[in-house]
C-alpha positions in Angstrom: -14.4 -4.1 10.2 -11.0 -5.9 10.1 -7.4 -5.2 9.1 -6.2 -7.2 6.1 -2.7 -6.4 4.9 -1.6 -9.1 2.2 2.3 -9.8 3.2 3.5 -10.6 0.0 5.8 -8.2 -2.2 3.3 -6.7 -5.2 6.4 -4.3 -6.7 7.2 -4.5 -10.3 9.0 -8.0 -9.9 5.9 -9.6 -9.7 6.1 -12.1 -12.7 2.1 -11.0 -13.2 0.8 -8.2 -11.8 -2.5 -8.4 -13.4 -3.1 -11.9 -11.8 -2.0 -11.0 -8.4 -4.3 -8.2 -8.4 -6.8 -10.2 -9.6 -6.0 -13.1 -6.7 -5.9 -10.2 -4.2 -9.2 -8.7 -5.0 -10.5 -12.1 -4.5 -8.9 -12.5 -1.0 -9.7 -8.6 0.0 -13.7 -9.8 -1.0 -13.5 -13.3 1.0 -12.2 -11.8 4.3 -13.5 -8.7 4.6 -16.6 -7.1 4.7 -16.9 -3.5 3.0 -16.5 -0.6 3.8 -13.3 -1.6 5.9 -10.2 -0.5 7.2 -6.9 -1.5 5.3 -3.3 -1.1 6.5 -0.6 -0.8 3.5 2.8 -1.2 4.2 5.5 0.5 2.2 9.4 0.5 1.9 11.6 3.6 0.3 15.0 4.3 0.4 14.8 7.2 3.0 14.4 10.3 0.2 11.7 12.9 1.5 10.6 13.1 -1.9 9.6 10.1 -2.4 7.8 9.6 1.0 6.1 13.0 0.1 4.8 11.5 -2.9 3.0 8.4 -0.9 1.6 10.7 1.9 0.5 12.8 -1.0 -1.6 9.7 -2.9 -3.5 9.2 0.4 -4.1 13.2 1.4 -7.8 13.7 2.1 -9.2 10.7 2.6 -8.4 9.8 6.4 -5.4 8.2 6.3 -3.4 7.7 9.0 0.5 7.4 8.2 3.3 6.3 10.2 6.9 6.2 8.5 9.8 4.5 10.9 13.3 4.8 9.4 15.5 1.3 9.2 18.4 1.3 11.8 20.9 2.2 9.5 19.1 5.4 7.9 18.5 4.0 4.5 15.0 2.7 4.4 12.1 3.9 5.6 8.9 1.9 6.6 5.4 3.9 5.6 2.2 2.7 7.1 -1.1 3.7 6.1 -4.5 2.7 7.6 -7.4 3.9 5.8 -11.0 3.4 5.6 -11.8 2.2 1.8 -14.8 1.7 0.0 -13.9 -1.6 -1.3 -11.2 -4.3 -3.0 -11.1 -2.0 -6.2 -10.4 1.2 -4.2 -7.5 -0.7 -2.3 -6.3 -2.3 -5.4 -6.3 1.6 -7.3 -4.1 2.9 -4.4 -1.8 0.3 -5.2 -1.4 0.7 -8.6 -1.1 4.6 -8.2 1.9 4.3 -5.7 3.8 1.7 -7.7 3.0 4.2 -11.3 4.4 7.2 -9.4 6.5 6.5 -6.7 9.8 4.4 -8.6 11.5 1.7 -6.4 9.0 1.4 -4.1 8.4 -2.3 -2.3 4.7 -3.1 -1.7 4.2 -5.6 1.0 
């Protein structure tokens, strides 16, 4: 099983979001081989809430979350590896966090 994380912002500034996701779910198919392991990568301005709403989308299904605040206090960095079933289970976390959790950067 490998680690793919795709280091490319997906947040709402994404000119297509339906495109990239579609290009993603492409890439996620080519390199990987599923069930695999896949590491998202978060940034938040450093507001418990909203951190506690990211943790919150991946309760119960193994995760394992590490958050590291930026130097100066404002950001904070949330990492997530998790075992997932497949391109459209990665692609549905995703689209969950960036529906519920406002200002969040995907990279």
């Amino acid at each position: 099983m490998g680690i793919f994380a795709p280091y490319k912002i997906i947040m709402s500034v994404t000119p297509n979001p339906e495109e990239f996701y579609s290009k993603l779910k492409v890439q996620l198919y080519d390199t990987n081989s599923w069930p695999s392991e896949y590491l998202y990568k978060f940034i938040v301005l450093s507001n418990k809430g909203k951190i506690t709403q990211i943790e919150t989308i991946f309760n119960n299904i193994g995760a394992v979350i590490k958050t590291k605040q930026s130097s100066n206090g404002k950001y904070t960095s949330i990492s997530i590896n998790v075992l997932m079933s497949d391109p459209d289970a990665v692609i549905a976390k995703y689209l969950e966090v960036t529906e519920k959790v406002e200002g969040v950067i995907s990279l």
